[in-house]
N, C-alpha and C positions, 0 to 999 in steps of 0.2 A: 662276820654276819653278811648272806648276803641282799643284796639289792632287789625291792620288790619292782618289778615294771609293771606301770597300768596301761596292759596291750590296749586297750578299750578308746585309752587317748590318744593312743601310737597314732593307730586305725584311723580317727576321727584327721590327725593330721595328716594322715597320708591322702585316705580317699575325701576327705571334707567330709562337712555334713550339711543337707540339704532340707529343708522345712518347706513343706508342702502347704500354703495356706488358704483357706476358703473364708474371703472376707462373710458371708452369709451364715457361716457356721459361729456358736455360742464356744464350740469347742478349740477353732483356733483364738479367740479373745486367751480361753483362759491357757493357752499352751503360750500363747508366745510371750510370756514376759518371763516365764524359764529358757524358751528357746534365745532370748535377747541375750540373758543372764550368764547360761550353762553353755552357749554355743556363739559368742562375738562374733565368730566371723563365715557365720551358717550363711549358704545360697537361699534366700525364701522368694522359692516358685509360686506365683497364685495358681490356686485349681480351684476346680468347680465339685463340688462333694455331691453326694444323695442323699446323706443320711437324715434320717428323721429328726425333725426339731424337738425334740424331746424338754420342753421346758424345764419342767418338776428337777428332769436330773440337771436340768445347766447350772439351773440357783440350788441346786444342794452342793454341787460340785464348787462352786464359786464362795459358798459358804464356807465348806470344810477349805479352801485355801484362802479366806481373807480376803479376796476380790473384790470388789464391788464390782455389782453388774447388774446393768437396766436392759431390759426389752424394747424396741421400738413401741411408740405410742400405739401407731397402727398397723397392722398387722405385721408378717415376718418377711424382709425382704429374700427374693430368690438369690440374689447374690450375682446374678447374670451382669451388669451393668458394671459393677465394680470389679468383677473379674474381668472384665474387657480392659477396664481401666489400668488395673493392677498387673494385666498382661504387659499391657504399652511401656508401663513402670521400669517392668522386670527387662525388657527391649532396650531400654533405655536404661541401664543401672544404677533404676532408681526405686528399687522393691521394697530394699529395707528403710 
């Protein structure tokens, strides 16, 4: 019988894999504790996102996986300040 390869993980050890993170976003909260999980020894880059705050979908989404997840008291931060932060991190290899 032969031997099945998961090119997929070849891949991932050849080229690495890299996690794009935007402390501001709801959506990396709930990506990175797969990316922790599924990817140990992933490069996470901070970036600065655009995307809409989409409440309604963050806590559905965090529902349908079991998360817990709170909102800032007041309002939504832009994420500006901690991606400065999280830049300096990453400079210093200290991202993850």
């Amino acid at each position: 019988m032969a031997t099945i390869i998961d090119l997929s993980a070849e891949r991932r050890k050849r080229c690495g894999t890299t996690f794009a993170f935007d402390l501001a976003s709801p959506w990396t909260y709930l990506a990175s504790a797969s990316v922790a999980d599924d990817f140990p020894d992933a490069l996470w880059v901070p970036a600065l996102g655009d995307e809409p705050r989409d409440r309604a979908a963050a806590e559905r989404a965090a529902h349908e996986l079991g998360v817990r997840f709170a909102w800032p008291r007041q309002g939504v931060p832009d994420g500006i300040a901690a991606g400065r932060a999280a830049t300096l991190a990453a400079e210093h290899g200290r991202a993850k």
